[in-house]
Backbone bond lengths (Angstrom), bond angles and torsions (degrees), N, CA, C in turn:
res aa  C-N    CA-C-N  psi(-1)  N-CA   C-N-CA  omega(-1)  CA-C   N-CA-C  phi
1 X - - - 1.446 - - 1.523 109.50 -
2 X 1.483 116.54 152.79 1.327 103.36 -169.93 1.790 84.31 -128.56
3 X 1.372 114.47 158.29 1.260 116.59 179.72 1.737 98.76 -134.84
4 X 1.528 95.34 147.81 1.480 136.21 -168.68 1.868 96.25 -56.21
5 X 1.909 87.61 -82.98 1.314 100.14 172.96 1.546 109.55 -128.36
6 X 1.757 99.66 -170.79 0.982 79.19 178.43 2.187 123.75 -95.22
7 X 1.096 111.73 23.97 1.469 131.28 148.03 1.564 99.81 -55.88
8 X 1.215 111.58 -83.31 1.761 106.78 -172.52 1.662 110.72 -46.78
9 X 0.913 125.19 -37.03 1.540 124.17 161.63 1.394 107.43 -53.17
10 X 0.940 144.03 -97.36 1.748 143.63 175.91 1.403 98.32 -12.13
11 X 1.483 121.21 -60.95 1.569 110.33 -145.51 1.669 107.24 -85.81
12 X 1.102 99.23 6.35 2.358 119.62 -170.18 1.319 109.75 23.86
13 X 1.246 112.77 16.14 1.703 106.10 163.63 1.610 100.70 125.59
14 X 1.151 119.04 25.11 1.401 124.61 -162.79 2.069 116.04 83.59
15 X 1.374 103.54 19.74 1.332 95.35 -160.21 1.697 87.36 -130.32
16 X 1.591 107.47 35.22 1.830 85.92 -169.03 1.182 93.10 -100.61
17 X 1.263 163.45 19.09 1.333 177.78 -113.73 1.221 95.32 -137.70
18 X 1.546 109.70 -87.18 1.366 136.42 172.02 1.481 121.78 -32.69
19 X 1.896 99.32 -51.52 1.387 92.12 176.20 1.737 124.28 -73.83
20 X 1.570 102.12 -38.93 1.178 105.27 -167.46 1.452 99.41 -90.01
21 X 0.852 125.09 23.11 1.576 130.48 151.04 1.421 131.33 -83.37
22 X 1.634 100.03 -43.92 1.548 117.98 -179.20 1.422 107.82 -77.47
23 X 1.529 122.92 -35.56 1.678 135.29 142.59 1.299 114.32 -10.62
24 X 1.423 119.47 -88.44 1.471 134.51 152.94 1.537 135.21 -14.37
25 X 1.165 85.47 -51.98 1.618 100.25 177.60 1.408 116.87 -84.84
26 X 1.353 116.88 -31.87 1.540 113.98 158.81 1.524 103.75 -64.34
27 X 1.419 121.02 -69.91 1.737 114.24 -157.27 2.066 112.22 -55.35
28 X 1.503 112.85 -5.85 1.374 126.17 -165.27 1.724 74.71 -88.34
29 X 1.625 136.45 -71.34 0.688 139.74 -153.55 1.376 117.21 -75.31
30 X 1.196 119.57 -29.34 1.549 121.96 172.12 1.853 120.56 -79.38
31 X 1.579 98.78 -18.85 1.648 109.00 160.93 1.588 117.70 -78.97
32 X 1.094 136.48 -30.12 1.141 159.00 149.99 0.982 135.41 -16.65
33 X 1.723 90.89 -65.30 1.872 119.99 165.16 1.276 105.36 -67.71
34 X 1.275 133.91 -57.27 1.364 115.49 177.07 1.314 123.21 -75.18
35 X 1.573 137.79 4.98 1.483 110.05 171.91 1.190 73.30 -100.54
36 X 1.042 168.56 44.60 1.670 159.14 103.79 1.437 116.90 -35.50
37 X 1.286 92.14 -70.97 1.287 104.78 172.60 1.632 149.78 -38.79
38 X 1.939 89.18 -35.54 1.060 135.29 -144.91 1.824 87.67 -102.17
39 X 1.027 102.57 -40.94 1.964 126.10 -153.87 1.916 73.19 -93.83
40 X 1.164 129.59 -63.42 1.634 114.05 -170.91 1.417 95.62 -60.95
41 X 1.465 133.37 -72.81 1.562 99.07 -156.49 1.517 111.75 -67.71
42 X 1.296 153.86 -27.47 1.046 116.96 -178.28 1.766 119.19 -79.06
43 X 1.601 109.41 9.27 1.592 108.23 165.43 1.533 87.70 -76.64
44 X 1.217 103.26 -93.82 2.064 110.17 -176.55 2.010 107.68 -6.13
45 X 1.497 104.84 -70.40 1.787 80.01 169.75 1.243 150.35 -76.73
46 X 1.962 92.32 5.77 2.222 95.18 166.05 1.121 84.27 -99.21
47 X 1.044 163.86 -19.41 1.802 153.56 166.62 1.576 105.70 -54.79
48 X 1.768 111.28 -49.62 1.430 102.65 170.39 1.603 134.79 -59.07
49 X 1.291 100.80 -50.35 1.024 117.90 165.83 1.635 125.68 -51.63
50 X 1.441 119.63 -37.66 1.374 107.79 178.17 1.117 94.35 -80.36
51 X 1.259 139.49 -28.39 1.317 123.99 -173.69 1.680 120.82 -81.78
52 X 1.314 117.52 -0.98 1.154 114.66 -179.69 1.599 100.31 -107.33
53 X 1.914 126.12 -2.69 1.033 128.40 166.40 1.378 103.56 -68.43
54 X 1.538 120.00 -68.27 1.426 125.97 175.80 1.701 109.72 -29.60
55 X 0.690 111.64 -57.54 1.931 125.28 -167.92 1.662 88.32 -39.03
56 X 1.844 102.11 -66.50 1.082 117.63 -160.25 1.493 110.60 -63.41
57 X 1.194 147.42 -29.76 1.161 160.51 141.73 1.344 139.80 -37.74
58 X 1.666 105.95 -38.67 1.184 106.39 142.89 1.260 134.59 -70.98
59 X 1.318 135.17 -56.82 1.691 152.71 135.94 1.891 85.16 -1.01
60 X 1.115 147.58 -80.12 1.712 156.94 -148.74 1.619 85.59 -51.54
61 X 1.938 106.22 -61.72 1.279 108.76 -176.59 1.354 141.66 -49.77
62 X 1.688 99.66 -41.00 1.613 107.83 168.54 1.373 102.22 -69.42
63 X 1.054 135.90 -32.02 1.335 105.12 -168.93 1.524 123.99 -89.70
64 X 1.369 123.93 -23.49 1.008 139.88 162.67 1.389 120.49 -44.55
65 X 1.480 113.62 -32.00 1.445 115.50 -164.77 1.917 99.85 -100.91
């Protein structure tokens, strides 16, 4: 497709609504996924971590006693 200006580019033939909507709605959704992502592993490594404190804490205990 060749465009006029860049108005006829935006408007894609009467369909820029649609397109640059569905645009949107992916990049909303693909930012999303990663602070998801982002928000699970750093839960998963303070979950690891306390739990490898505990480990370590008990292990201090048996031996101490």
């Amino acid at each position: 497709m060749a465009w006029a200006s860049l108005s006829d580019f935006l408007s894609m033939g009467g369909y820029g609504f649609y397109v640059w909507g569905s645009f949107l709605v992916f990049l909303i959704c693909l930012v999303g996924e990663v602070v998801l992502v982002l928000n699970r592993r750093r839960t998963l490594l303070k979950q690891l971590s306390l739990t490898h404190e505990a480990i370590k804490n008990e292990k201090n205990n048996e031996t101490t006693t």
